[in-house]
N, C-alpha and C positions, 0 to 999 in steps of 0.2 A: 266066524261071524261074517254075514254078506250085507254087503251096505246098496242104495239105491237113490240116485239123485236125478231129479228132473226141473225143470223149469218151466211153469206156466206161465202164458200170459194174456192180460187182458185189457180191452181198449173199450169203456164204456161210452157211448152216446150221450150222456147227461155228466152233469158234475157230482153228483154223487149218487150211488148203486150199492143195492144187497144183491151179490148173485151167491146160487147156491151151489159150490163148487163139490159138494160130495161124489156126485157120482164119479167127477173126473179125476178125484182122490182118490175113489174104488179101483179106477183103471190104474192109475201111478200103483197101488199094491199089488195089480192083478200081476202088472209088468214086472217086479220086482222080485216073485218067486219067494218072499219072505213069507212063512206061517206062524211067527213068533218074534213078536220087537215090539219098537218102537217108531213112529212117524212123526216127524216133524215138521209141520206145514208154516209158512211166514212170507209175510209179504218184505217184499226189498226196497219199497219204496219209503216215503216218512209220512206220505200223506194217506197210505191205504193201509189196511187192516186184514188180519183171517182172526176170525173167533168162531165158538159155538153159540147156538142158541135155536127155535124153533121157527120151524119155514110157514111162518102164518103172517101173511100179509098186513094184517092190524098192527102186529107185534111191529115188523116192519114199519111203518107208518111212524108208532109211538119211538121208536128209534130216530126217525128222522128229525121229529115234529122237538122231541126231548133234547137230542144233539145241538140240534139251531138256536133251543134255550138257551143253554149252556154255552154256546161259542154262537154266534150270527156268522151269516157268510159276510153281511155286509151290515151297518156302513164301512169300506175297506179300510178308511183310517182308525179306527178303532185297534190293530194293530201295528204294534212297534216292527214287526218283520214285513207290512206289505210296502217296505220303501221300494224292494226291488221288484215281489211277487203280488200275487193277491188272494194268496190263498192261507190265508194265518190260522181259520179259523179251522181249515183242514189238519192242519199240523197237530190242532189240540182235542177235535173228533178222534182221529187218528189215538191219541193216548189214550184216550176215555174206552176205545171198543177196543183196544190189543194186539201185538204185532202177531203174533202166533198162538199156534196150538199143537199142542202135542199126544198123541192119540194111541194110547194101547193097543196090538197087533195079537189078536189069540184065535187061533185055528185059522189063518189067514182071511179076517174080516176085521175091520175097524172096530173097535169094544165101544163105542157109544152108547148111551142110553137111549133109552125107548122112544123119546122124540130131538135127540140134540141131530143137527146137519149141523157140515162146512160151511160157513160166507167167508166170500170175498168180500168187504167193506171199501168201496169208494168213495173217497172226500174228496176229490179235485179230478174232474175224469176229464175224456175227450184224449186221453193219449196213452200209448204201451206203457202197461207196466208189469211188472217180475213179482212171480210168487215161487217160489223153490220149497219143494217136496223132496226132503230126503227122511231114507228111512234105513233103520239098520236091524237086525235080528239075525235069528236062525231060518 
């Protein structure tokens, strides 16, 4: 069995971001020489995410709009954790969209369905953060 680890990373402009990291998942398998496995994509961070879902903008939007529901960014007191940070509500996006995903490897292409992509999920951006691709097979 041949294993493959890489570490992406990413540093968004706003506080929170959907990118769509497939294609750079394509490359990490291309590099890898695996035609049979498994891929393990995750963020390293607490406050960012990888999951699947489909790369349509509204969708996105309703991600945002629904997230905020659920957790506000602000008012900051509203969290017991922003004594020292201010990102509480990031911690709790973060849980709701996923730390990883894990993606079947058959005839050396990612087995996705017919419309699922990679994101990266950003809940507290403006600085580097670690997404680690590893993958193992034949």
């Amino acid at each position: 069995m041949k294993t493959f680890r890489k570490e992406l990373w990413f540093e968004t402009k706003t506080r929170r971001a959907f990118l769509n990291i497939t294609p750079t998942i394509e490359e990490c398998l291309k590099q890898s020489d695996i035609r049979e496995g498994l891929l393990l994509c995750n963020a390293m961070h607490i406050t960012a995410s990888v999951f699947i879902n489909d790369d349509e903008s509204g969708l996105h939007q309703d991600f945002e709009d629904w997230l905020e529901q659920l957790a506000p960014e602000k008012p900051y007191s509203r969290y017991r954790h922003n004594g020292y940070e201010d990102n509480g509500d990031a911690h709790l996006k973060r849980t709701v969209m996923g730390r990883e995903v894990v993606v079947a490897i058959t005839e050396s292409r990612l087995d996705l369905g017919p419309w699922e992509q990679i994101f990266y999920g950003e809940f507290d951006g403006k600085r580097r953060k670690r997404v680690l691709v590893k993958i193992i097979g034949e």
